[in-house]
FIKOL-474103 format. One record per atom (N, C-alpha, C, O, CB): residue in one letter; x, y, z. Coordinates in steps of 0.05 Angstrom, whole numbers, padded with zeros to 5 digits, always signed. Atoms other than C-alpha are relative to their C-alpha. Glycine has a CB too. Example, Ala and Ser with C-alpha at 12.3 -4.5 7.8 and 13.67 -1.06 7.14 Angstrom:
BEGIN
A+00018-00024+00000;A+00246-00090+00156;A+00018+00024+00000;A+00039+00024+00013;A-00020+00001+00025;S-00016-00024-00001;S+00273-00021+00143;S-00015+00022+00014;S-00005+00044+00018;S+00009+00009-00029;
REM end
This chain:
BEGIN
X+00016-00024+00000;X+00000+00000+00000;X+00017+00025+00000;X+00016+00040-00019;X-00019+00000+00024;X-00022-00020-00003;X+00055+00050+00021;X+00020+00003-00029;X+00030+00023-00038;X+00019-00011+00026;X-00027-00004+00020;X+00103+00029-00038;X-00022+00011-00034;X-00015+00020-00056;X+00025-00045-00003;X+00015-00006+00037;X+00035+00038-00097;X+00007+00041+00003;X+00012+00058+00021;X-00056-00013-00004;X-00006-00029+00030;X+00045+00107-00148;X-00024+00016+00013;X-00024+00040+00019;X-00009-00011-00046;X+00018-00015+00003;X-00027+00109-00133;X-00016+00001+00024;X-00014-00014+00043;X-00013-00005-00020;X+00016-00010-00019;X-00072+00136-00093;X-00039+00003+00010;X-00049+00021-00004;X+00011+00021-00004;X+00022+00005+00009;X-00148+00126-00078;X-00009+00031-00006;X+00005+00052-00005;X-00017-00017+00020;X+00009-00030+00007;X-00192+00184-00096;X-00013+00012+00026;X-00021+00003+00047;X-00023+00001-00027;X+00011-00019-00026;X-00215+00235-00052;X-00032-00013+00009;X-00049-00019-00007;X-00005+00041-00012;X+00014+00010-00014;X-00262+00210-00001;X-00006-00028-00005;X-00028-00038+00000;X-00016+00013+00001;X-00003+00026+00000;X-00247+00144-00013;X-00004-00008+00033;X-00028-00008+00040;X+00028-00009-00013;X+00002-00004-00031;X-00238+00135+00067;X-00029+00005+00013;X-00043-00005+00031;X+00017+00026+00007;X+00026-00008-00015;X-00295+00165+00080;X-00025-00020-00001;X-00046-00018+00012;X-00010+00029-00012;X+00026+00015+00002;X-00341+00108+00054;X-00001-00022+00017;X+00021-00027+00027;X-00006-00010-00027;X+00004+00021-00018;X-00362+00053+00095;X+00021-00024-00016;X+00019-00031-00040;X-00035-00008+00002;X-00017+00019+00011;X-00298-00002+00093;X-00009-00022+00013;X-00016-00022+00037;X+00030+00005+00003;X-00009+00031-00009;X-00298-00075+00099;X+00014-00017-00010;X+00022-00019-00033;X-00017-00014+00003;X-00034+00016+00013;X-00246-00125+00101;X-00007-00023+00019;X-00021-00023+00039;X+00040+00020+00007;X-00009+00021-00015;X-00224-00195+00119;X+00020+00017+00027;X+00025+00041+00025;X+00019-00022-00023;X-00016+00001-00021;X-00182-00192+00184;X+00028-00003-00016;X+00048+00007-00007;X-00008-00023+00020;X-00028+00003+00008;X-00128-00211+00139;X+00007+00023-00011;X+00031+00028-00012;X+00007-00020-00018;X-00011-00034+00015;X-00126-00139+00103;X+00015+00010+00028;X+00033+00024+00020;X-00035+00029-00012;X-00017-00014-00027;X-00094-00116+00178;X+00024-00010+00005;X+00044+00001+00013;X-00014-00004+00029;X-00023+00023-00001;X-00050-00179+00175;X+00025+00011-00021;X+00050+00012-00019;X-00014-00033-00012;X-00026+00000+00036;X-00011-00164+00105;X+00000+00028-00003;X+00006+00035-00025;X-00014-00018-00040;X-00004-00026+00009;X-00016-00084+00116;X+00033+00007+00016;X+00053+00021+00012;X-00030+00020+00010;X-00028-00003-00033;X+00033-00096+00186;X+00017-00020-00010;X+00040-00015-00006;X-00012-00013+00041;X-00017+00019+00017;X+00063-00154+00149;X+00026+00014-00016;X+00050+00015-00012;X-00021-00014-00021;X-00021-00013+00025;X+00091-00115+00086;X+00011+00021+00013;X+00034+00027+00005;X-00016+00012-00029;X-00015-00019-00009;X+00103-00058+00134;X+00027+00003+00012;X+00044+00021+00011;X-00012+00007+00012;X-00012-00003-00010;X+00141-00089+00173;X+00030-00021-00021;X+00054-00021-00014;X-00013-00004+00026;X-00030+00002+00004;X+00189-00126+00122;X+00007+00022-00021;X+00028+00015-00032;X+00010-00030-00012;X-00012-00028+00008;X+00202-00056+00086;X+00014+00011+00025;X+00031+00028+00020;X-00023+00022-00010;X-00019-00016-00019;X+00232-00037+00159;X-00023+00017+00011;X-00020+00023+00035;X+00029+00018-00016;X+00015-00024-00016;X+00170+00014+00175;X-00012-00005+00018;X-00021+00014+00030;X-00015+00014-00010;X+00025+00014-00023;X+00129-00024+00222;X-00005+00027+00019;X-00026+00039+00019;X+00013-00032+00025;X-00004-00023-00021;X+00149+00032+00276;X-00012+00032-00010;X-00029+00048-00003;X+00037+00001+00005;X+00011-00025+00017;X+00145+00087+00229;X-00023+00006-00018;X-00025+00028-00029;X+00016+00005-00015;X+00022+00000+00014;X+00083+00075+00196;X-00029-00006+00017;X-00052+00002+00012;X+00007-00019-00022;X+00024-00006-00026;X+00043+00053+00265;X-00013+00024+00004;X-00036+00018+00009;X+00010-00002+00027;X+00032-00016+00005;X+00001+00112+00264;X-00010+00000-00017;X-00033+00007-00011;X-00006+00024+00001;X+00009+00003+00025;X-00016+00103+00195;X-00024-00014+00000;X-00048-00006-00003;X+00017-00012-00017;X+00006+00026+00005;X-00034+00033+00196;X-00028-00003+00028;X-00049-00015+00027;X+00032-00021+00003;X+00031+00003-00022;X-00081+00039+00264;X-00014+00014-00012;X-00036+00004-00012;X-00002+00009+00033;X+00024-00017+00006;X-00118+00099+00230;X-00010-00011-00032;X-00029-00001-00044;X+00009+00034+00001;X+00021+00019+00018;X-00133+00048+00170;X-00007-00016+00012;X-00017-00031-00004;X+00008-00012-00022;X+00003+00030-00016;X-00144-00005+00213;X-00029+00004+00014;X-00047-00012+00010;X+00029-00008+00027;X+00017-00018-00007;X-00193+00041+00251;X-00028-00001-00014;X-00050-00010-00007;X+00014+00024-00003;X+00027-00003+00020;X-00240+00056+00192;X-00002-00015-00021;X-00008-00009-00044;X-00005+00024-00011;X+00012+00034+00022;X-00248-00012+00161;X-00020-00016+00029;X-00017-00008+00053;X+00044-00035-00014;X+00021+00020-00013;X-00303-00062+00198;X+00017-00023-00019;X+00019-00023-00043;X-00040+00007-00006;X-00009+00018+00008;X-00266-00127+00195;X-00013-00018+00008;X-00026-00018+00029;X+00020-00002+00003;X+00020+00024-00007;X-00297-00191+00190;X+00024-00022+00006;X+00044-00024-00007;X-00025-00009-00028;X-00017+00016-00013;X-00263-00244+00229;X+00005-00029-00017;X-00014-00034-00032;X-00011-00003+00029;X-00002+00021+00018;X-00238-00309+00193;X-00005-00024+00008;X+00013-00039+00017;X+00021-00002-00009;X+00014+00026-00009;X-00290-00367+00207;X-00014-00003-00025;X-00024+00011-00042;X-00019+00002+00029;X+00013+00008+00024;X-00314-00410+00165;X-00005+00007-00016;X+00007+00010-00038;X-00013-00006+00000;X+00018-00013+00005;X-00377-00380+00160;X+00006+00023-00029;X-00003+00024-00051;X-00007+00011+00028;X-00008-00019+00020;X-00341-00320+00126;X+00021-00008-00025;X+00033+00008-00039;X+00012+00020+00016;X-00017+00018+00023;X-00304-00368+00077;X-00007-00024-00010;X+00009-00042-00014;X+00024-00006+00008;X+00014+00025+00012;X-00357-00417+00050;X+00015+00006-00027;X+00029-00013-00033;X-00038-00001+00000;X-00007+00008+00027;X-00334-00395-00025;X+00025-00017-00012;X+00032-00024-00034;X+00002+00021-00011;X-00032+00004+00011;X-00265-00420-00010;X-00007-00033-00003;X+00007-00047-00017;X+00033+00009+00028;X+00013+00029-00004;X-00307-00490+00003;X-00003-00013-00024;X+00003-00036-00030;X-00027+00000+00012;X+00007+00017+00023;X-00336-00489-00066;X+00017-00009-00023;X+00008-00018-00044;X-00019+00012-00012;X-00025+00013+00026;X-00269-00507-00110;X+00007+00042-00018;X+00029+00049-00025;X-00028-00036-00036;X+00001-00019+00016;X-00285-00431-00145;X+00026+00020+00004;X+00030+00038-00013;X-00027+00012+00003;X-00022-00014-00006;X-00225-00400-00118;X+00027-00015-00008;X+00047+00000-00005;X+00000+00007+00029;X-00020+00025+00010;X-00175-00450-00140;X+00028+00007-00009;X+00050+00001-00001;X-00013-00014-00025;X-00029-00009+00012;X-00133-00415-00189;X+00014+00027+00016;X+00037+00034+00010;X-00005+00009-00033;X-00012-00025-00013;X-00121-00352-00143;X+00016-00010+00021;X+00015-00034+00027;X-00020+00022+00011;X-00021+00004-00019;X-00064-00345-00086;X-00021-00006+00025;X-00046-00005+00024;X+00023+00026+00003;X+00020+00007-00024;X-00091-00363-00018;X-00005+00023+00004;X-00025+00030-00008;X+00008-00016+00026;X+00011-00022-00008;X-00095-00298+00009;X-00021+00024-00016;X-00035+00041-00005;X+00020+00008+00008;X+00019-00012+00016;X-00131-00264-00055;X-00031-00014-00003;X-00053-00004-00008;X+00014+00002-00028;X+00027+00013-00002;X-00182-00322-00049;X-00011+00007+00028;X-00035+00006+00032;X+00001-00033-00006;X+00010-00001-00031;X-00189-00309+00028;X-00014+00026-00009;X-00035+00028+00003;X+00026+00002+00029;X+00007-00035-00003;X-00205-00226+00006;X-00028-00011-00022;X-00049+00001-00021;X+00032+00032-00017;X+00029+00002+00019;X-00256-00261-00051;X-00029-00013+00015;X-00052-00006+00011;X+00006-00022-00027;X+00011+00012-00024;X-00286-00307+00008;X-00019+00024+00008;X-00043+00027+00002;X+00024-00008+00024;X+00008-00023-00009;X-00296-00247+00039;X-00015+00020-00003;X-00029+00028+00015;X+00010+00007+00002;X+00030-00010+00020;X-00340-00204-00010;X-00017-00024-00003;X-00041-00021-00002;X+00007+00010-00036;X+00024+00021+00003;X-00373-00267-00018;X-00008+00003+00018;X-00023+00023+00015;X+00002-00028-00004;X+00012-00007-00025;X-00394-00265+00051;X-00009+00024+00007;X-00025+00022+00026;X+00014-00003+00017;X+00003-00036-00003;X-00403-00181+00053;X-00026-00003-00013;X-00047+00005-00003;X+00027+00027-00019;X+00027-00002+00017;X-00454-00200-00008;X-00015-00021+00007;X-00030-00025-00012;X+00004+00000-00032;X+00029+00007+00002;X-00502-00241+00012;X-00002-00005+00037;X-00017-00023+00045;X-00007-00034-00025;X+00011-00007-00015;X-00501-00226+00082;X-00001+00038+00014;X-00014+00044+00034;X+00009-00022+00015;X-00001-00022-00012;X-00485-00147+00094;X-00029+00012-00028;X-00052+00020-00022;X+00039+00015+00003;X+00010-00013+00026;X-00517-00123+00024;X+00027-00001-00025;X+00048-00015-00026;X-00011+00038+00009;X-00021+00000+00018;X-00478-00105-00036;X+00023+00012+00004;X+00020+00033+00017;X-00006+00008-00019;X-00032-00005-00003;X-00403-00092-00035;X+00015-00001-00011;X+00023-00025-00009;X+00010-00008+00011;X-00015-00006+00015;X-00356-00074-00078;X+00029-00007+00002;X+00038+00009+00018;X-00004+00020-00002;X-00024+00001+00000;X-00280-00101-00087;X+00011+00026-00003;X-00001+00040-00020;X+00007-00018-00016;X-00014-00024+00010;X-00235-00040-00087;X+00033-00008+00002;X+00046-00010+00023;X-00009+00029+00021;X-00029+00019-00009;X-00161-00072-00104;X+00015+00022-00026;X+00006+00041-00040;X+00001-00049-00008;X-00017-00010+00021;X-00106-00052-00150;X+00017-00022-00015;X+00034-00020-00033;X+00018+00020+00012;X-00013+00040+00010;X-00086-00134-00160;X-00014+00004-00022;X-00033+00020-00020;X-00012-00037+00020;X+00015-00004+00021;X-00109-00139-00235;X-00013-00036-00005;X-00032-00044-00018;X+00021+00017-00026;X+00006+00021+00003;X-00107-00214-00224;X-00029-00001+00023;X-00047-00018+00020;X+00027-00017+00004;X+00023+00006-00020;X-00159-00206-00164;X-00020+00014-00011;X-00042+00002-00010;X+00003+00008+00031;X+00023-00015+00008;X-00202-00157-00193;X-00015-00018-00024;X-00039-00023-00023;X+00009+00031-00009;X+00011+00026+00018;X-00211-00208-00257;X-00014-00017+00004;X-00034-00021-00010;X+00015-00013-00008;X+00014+00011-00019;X-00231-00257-00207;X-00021+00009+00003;X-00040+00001-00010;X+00009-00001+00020;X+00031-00011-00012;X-00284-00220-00177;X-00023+00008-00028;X-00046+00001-00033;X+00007+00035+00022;X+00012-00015+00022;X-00307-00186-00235;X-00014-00037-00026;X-00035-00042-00039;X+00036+00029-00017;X+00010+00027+00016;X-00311-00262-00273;X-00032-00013+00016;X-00052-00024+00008;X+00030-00028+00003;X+00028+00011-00016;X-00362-00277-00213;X-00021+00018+00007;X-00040+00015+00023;X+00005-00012+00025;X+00020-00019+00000;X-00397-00223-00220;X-00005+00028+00022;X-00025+00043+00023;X-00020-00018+00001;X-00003-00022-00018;X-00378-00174-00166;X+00006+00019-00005;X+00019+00019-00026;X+00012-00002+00014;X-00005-00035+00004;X-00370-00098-00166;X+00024-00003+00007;X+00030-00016+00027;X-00017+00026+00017;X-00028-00004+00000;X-00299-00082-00177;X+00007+00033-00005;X+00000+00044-00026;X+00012-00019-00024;X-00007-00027+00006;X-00274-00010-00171;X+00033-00003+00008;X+00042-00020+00024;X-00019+00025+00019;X-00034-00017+00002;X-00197+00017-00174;X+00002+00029+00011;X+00005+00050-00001;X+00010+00006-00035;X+00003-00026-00010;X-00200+00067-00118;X+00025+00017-00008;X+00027+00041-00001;X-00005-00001+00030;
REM end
């Protein structure tokens, strides 16, 4: 996130976020083998802050059950899991990635895909 060009658009932030638990995992992850962990801790709590994370049970990862995730990495299928679960129990929900291989994914199954 720190190392992309780009940037979401204005008031991106501001909309209602949700995420796997693992989006918190691989933000402190990558932070910390770039060396910033320390230096980027306020950052990373005030995204961490304004996302609603959904915790990683089952429940929230039946799609990974049905074979349909297969060809993706584990953790891009855990974030597709995860809209799967957002959509048919929060309402509708939109992927917002900059992976072109995950957004393909989603977008093949029919999910809202934006490039904040």
């Amino acid at each position: 996130m720190f190392a992309e060009q780009r940037r979401p658009k204005e008031g991106f932030w501001d909309l209602p976020l949700v995420a796997s638990r693992i989006t918190d995992l691989e933000m402190r992850t990558r932070a910390a083998a770039m060396g910033q962990l320390q230096a980027k801790a306020a950052i990373l709590d005030e995204i961490s802050n304004a996302i609603t994370f959904a915790d990683i049970r089952r429940k929230n990862l039946e799609l990974l059950y049905t074979g349909r995730t297969g060809a993706l990495r584990t953790l891009d299928a855990v974030h597709l899991a995860t809209l799967d679960f957002f959509n048919r129990d929060i309402g509708e929900t939109a992927l917002a990635t900059y992976d072109r291989r995950l957004a393909a994914a989603a977008h093949a199954m029919g999910f809202e895909v934006i490039v904040p």
